[in-house]
C-alpha positions in Angstrom: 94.0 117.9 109.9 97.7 118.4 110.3 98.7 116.0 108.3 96.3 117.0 105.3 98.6 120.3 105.9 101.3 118.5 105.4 100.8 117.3 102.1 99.4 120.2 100.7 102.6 121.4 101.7 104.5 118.8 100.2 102.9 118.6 96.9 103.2 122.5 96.7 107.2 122.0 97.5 107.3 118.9 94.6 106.8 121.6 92.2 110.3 122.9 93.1 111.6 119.4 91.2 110.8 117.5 88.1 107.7 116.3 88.6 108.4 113.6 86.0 111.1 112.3 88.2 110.7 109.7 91.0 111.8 110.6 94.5 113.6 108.2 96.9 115.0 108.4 100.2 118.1 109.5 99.7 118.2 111.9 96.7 118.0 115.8 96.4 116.8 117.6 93.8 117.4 120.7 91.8 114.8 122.3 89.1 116.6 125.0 87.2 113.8 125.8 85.3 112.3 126.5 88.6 113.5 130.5 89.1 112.4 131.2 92.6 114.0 134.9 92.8 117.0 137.3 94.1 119.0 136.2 96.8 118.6 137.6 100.0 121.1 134.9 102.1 118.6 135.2 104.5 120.0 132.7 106.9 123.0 135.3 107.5 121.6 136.4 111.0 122.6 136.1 114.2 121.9 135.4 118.0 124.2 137.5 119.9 127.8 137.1 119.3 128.9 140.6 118.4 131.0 142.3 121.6 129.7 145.2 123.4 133.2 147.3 122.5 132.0 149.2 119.2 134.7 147.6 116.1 136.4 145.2 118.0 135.7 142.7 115.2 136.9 143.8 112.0 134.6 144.5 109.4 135.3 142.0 106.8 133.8 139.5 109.1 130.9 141.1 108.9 130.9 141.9 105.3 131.8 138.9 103.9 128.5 136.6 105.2 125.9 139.5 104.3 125.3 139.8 108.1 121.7 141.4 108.1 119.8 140.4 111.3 121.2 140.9 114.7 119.1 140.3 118.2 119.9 140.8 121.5 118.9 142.1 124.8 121.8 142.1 126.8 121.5 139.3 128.5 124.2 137.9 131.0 126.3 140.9 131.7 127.4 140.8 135.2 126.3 142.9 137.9 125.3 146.0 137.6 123.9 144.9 134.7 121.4 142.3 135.5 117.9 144.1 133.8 115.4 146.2 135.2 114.0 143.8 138.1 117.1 144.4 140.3 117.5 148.2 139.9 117.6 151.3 137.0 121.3 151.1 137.0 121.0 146.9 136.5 119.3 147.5 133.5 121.2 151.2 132.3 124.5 148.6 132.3 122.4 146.4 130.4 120.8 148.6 127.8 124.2 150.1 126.7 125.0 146.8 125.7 122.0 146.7 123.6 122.8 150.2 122.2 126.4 149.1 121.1 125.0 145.7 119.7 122.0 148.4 117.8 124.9 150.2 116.6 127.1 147.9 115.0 123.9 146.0 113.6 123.3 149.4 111.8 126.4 150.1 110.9 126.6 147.0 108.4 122.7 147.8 107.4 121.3 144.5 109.6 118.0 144.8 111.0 117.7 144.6 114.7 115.4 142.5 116.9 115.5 143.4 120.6 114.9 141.1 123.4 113.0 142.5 126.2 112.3 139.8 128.5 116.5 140.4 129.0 116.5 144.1 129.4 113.9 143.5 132.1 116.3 140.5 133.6 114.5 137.0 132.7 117.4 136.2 130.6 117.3 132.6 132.1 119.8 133.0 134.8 117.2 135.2 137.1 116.7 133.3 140.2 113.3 131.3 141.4 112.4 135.0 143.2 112.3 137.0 140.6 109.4 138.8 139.5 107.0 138.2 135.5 105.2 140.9 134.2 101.7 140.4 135.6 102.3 139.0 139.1 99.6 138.7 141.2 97.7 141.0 138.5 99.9 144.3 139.2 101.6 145.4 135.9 102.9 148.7 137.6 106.6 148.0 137.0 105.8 146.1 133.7 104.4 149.9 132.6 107.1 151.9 134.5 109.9 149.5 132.4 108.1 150.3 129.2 107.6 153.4 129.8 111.6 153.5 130.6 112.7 152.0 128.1 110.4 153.7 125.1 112.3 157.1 126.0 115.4 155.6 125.9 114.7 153.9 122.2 113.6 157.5 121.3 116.6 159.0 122.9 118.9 156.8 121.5 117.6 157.0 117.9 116.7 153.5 117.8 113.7 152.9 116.0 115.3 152.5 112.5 115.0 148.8 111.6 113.6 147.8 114.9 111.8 144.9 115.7 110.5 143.6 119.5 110.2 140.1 120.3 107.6 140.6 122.9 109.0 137.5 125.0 111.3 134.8 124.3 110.8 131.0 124.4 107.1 132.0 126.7 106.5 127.9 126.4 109.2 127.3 128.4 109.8 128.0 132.3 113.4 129.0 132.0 112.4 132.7 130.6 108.6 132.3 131.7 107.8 131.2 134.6 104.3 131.9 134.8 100.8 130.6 133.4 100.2 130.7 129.3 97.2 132.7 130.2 99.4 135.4 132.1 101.7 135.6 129.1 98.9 136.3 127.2 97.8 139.1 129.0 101.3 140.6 128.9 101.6 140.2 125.2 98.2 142.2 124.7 98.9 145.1 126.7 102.7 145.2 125.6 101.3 145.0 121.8 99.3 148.2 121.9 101.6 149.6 124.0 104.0 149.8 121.3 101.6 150.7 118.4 100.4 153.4 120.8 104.0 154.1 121.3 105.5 153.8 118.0 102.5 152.7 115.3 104.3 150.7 112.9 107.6 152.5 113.0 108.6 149.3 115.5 107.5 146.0 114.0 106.6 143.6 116.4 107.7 139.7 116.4 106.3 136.7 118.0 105.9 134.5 119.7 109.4 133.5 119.4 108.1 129.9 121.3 110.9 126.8 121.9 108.0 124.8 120.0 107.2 124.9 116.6 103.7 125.7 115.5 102.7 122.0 114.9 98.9 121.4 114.8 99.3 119.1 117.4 100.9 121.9 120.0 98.4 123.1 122.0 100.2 126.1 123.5 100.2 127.6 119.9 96.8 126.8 119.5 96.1 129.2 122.6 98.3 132.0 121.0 97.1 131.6 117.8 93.4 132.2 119.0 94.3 135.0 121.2 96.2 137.0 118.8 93.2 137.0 116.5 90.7 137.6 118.7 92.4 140.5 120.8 93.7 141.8 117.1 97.4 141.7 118.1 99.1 140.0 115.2 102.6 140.6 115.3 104.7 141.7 112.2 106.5 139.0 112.0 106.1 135.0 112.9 108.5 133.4 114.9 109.9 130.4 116.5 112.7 128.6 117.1 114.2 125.4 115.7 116.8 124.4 118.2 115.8 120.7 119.2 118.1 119.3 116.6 115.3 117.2 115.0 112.3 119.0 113.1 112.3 120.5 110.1 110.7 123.7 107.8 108.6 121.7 105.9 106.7 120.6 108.9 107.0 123.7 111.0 105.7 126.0 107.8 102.6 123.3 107.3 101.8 123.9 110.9 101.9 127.7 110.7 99.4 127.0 107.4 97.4 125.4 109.6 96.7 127.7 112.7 96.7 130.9 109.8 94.1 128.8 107.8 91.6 127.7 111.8 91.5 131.7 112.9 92.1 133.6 110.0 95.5 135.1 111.1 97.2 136.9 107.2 100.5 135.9 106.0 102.9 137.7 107.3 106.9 137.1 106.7 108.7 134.3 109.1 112.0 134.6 110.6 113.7 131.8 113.0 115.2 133.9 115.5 117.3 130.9 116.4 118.9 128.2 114.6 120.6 124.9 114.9 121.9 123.2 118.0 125.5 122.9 118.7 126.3 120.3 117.1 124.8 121.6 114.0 126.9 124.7 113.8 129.7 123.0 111.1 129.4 123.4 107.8 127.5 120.1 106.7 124.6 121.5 109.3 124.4 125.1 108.4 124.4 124.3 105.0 121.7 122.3 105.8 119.7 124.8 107.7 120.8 127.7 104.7 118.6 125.1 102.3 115.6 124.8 104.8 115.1 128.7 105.6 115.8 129.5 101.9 113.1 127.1 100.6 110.3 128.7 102.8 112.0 132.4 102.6 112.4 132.6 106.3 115.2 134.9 107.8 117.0 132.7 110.1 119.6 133.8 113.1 122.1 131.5 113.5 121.4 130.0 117.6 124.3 130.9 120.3 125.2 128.2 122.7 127.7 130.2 124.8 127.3 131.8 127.4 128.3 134.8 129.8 131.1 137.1 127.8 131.5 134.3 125.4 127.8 134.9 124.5 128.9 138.4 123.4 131.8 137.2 121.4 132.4 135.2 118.1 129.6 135.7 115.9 127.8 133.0 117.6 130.3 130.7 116.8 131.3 131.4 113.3 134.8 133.1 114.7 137.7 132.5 116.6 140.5 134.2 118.6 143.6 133.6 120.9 142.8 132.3 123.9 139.1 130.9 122.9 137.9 128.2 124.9 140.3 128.3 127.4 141.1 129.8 130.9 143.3 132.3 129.6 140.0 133.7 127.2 139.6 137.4 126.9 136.5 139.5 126.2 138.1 142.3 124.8 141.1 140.2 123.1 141.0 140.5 119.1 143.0 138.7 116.6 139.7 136.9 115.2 139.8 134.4 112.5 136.7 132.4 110.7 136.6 128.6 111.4 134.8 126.2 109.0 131.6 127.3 109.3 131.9 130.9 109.1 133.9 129.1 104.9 130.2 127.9 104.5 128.8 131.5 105.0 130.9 133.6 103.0 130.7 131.1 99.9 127.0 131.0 100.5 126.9 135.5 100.5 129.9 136.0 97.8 129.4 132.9 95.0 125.4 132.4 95.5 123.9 135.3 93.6 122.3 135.4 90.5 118.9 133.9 91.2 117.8 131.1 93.0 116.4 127.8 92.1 114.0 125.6 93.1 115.2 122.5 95.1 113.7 119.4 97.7 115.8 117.8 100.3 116.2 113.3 100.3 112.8 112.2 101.4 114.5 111.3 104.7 115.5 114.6 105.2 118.7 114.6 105.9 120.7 115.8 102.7 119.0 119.1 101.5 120.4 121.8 98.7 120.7 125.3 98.3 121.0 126.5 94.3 121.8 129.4 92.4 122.3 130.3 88.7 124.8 132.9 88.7 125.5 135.9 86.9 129.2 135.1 86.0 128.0 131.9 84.3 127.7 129.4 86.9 125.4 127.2 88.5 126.3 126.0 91.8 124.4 123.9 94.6 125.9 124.0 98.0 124.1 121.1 100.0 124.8 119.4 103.6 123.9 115.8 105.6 122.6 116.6 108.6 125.0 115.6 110.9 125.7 111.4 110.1 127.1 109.8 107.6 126.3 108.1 104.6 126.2 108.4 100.8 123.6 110.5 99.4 122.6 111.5 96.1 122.3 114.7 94.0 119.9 115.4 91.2 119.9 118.1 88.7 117.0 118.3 87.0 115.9 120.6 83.8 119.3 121.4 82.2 118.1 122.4 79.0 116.4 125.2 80.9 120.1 126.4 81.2 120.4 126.2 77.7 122.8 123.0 77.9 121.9 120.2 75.9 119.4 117.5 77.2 122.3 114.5 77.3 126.2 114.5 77.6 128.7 115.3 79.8 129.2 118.0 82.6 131.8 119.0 84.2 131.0 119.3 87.9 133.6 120.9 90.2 133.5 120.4 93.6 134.5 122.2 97.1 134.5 120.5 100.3 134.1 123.2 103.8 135.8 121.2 106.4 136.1 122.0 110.0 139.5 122.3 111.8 140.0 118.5 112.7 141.8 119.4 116.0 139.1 121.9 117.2 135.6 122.0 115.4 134.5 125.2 116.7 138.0 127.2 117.2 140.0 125.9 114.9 141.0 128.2 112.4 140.0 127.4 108.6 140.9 130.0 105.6 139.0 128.6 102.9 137.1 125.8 101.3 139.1 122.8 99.5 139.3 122.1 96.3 138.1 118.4 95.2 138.7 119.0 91.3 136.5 118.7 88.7 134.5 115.4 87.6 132.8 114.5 83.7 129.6 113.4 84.6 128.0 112.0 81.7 123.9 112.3 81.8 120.8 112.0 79.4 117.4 113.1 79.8 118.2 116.4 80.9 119.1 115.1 84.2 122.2 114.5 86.0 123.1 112.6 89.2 125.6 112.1 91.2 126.4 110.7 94.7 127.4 112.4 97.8 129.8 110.9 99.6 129.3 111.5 103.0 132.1 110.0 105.1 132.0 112.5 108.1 129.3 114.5 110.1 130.8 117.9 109.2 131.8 118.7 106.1 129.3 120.5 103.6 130.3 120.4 99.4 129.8 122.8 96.7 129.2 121.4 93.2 129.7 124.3 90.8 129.5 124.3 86.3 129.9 126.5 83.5 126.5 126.9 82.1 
C-alpha cells in the first residue's frame, strides 16, 4: 500500500516538470510554466538559537532570512532552571527563558511553537528518576503544571501566534520514557485541556515524532488511529527529519497514507526540525529549502548545540568571538553570518516574485528551489546533498517566460561557500560571483551541469527574462 502512495505522489509531483521530458538520475528540473504561488520562505524557522537577553542579536539577522517560526521550551538552563519536576522555581527560571524567546519571536512577527515536555524538565538531560506525565496512572502534577502554566500564558499575554507541541520526539526514550499507550493517554487529556483552556486561540501541533510517518511505522499507525478515534487532531502535522537520509516526497506519501486509512483532514505540515549537522552548509539547506518548499511545509532549521550554545547563534546560522572555544560567552555579541546563514538571506531577499514548479535528480540528491521574480529575473538556487559529483540542471518551458523556444541564455551564477578554515564559525559576508555563461538551447529547454566538486557549497543560477 505504501508504495502505491508513493507513486501517486510521484506522478502528482511530475507535473511540476515537462512531462514531455525524460527523467534520469542525475538531473533537476524546473517548469516555469508551472506557477505554484507567493513565497512564503517557509524553511526560515528555527530550533532554538535566539539568547534569553532580549536584543542581544541585532535585528538585521533576523530580518534578512524572513525569520518566522521560533520553538522552544527552555530546555537546558542550569539549575534553578531545570522544569517543573524538580520545583516551581526550576521551572519559573525556565519559563522566563521561554517568555524572552516568545518575545523576540513576536517582535520580528514569527510564530511561536512551545515545547512543553521542557518546561516540565524532560528536555533529554533529566535523569533515569525522573517522573512522565501518567506514572503509575496519577496525572495530579501533569494537571497542577498545566494548570501552572495556562495562567502564566494568560498572564504573560502569550497566546498570540501560539502553537503547543504536546510532546517532543514521544517515539524515542530520550524525551519519553514510557509506553506509546501512556503517551497516548497524555496527549488526549492535554488536547482537551487546551481547547477547554484556550478553544482554538492556541493551535495545537503533533506528534512531533523522530520517525517519519512511513506506512511501514507502526508507532504512527497507533497515533494516527488514536487521534481519530478520541477526535484530538492537532492543528498542525509534525515530525522531524533529522536522520540525514529520508526525504519529503516519501515522508508526505506516508502522511497521505495514514490521512487516507482513518480519515484524519488535511491539515498544514511543518518540520519542527531540520537537517543534521552536517547538513547545516549551504549545499544542504538549500537542499532542504527545495524539499519543504515543494510540499509547502514550514520547516525549523534543527539545533545540534547544546547547553548556552543551544541558546545562541540562530541554530548555527551565526557566529561570534569566542565561538567554539573555551573562552565562549553567552552574553558576548559581535555576531556575524557564516555560509549558511548567505544561503538564507539570498533565498528571503532575491526569491520573490512567484514560485515555480521543480523535481529533484531521481537519486535525490541535487534538488532546486525557483522563482520568477518581479525585477525581471528568474533564479533557481539548488544544492547536492552533501557528496560530490556533477549533476545536471534542467529548465524546462521558457517560452512560458516569454523567451523564445531556442537560442542562447545567459545564466549567471553565485556559488555560497562555507569558511574553509571553520565550516560552522567561520565568518562569510556574501555569496561569490562565478560570472555569467551563454548557454545555447532549443526546444524550449535548457541544461546545464552542476559541477559539484565539494560537499558544501550551494549555487544560484540567475537570467534576465
Amino acid at each position: 500500500m505504501r508504495s502505491s502512495f508513493i507513486a501517486q505522489l510521484f506522478i502528482a509531483a511530475t507535473t511540476l516538470a515537462s512531462p514531455a521530458q525524460k527523467r534520469d538520475t542525475v538531473t533537476a528540473q524546473v517548469n516555469f510554466s508551472n506557477n505554484t504561488g507567493s513565497p512564503q520562505h517557509l524553511a526560515s524557522g528555527l530550533l532554538y538559537g535566539i539568547p534569553n537577553t532580549l536584543n542581544q542579536i541585532p535585528s538585521e539577522f533576523y530580518n534578512d532570512i524572513g525569520y518566522n517560526y521560533e520553538r522552544a521550551g527552555g530546555a537546558q538552563i542550569p539549575s534553578p532552571g531545570l522544569g517543573w519536576i524538580w520545583g516551581v522555581a526550576e521551572y519559573e527560571n525556565r519559563f522566563a527563558s521561554v517568555l524572552s524567546n516568545y518575545q523576540t519571536a513576536r517582535e520580528y512577527g514569527a510564530n511561536f511553537i512551545l515545547l512543553i515536555h521542557d518546561l516540565w524538565g524532560a528536555d533529554g538531560t533529566q535523569n533515569s528518576s525522573a517522573p512522565y506525565p501518567g506514572d503509575d496512572g496519577d496525572w495530579s502534577s501533569w494537571d497542577e503544571y498545566l494548570s501552572y502554566l495556562f495562567t502564566d500564558l494568560k498572564d504573560n499575554d502569550m497566546t498570540t501566534s501560539l502553537i503547543v507541541d504536546l510532546w517532543n520526539e514521544p517515539d524515542g526514550a530520550g524525551f519519553w520514557g514510557r509506553s506509546q499507550s501512556q503517551y497516548l493517554e497524555m496527549w488526549g487529556r492535554t488536547y482537551y485541556k487546551f481547547r477547554d483552556e484556550f478553544s482554538t486561540d492556541v493551535l495545537l501541533s503533533g506528534p512531533a515524532s523522530a520517525g517519519e510517518p512511513l506506512a511501514s511505522n507502526t508507532w504512527w499507525e497507533a497515533w494516527a488511529s488514536f487521534v481519530a478515534a478520541n477526535d484530538s487532531i492537532p492543528d498542525q502535522y509534525a515530525w522531524h527529519m533529522e536522520s540525514g537520509t529520508g526525504d519529503l516526497l516519501s515522508s508526505h506519501a506516508g502522511l497521505l497514507y495514514w490521512q487516507s486509512t482513518y480519515g484524519l483532514p488535511s491539515k498544514p505540515i511543518n518540520i519542527n526540525e531540520y537537517a543534521v549537522f552536517d547538513e547545516q552548509v549551504p549545499a544542504g539547506s538549500a537542499w532542504w529549502i527545495s524539499q519543504l518548499e515543494r510540499i509547502d511545509a514550514h520547516g525549523l532549521r534543527g539545533n545540534w548545540l547544546s547547553g548556552y550554545e543551544l541558546h545562541d547563534f540562530m541554530a548555527s546560522l551565526l557566529s561570534k568571538p569566542g565561538a567554539d572555544t573555551s573562552s565562549y560567552s553567552a552574553t558576548a555579541t559581535g555576531y556575524f553570518p557564516n555560509g549558511d546563514y548567505q544561503t538564507y538571506k539570498y533565498y528571503y531577499q532575491n526569491m520573490t516574485g512567484y514560485r515555480v514548479g521543480t523535481l529533484p535528480s531521481s537519486d535525490l540528491k541535487l534538488d532546486a528551489y525557483a522563482t520568477v521574480g518581479d525585477d525581471g529575473y528568474a533564479r533557481v538556487l539548488v544544492g547536492v546533498r552533501i557528496t560530490e559529483g556533477t549533476w545536471e540542471l534542467q529548465l524546462n518551458d521558457l517560452s512560458s517566460l516569454d523567451l523564445p523556444t531556442s537560442g542562447t541564455l545567459d545564466i549567471k551564477t553565485w556559488g555560497f561557500p562555507v569558511n574553509a578554515d571553520d565550516t560552522h564559525y567561520g565568518e562569510v559576508d556574501g555569496p561569490t560571483n562565478l560570472g555569467v555563461v551563454a548557454h545555447t538551447y532549443s526546444d524550449n529547454t535548457v541544461t546545464f551541469p552542476v559541477y559539484q566538486t565539494d560537499t558544501t557549497t550551494a549555487y544560484a543560477f540567475e537570467f534576465a527574462i
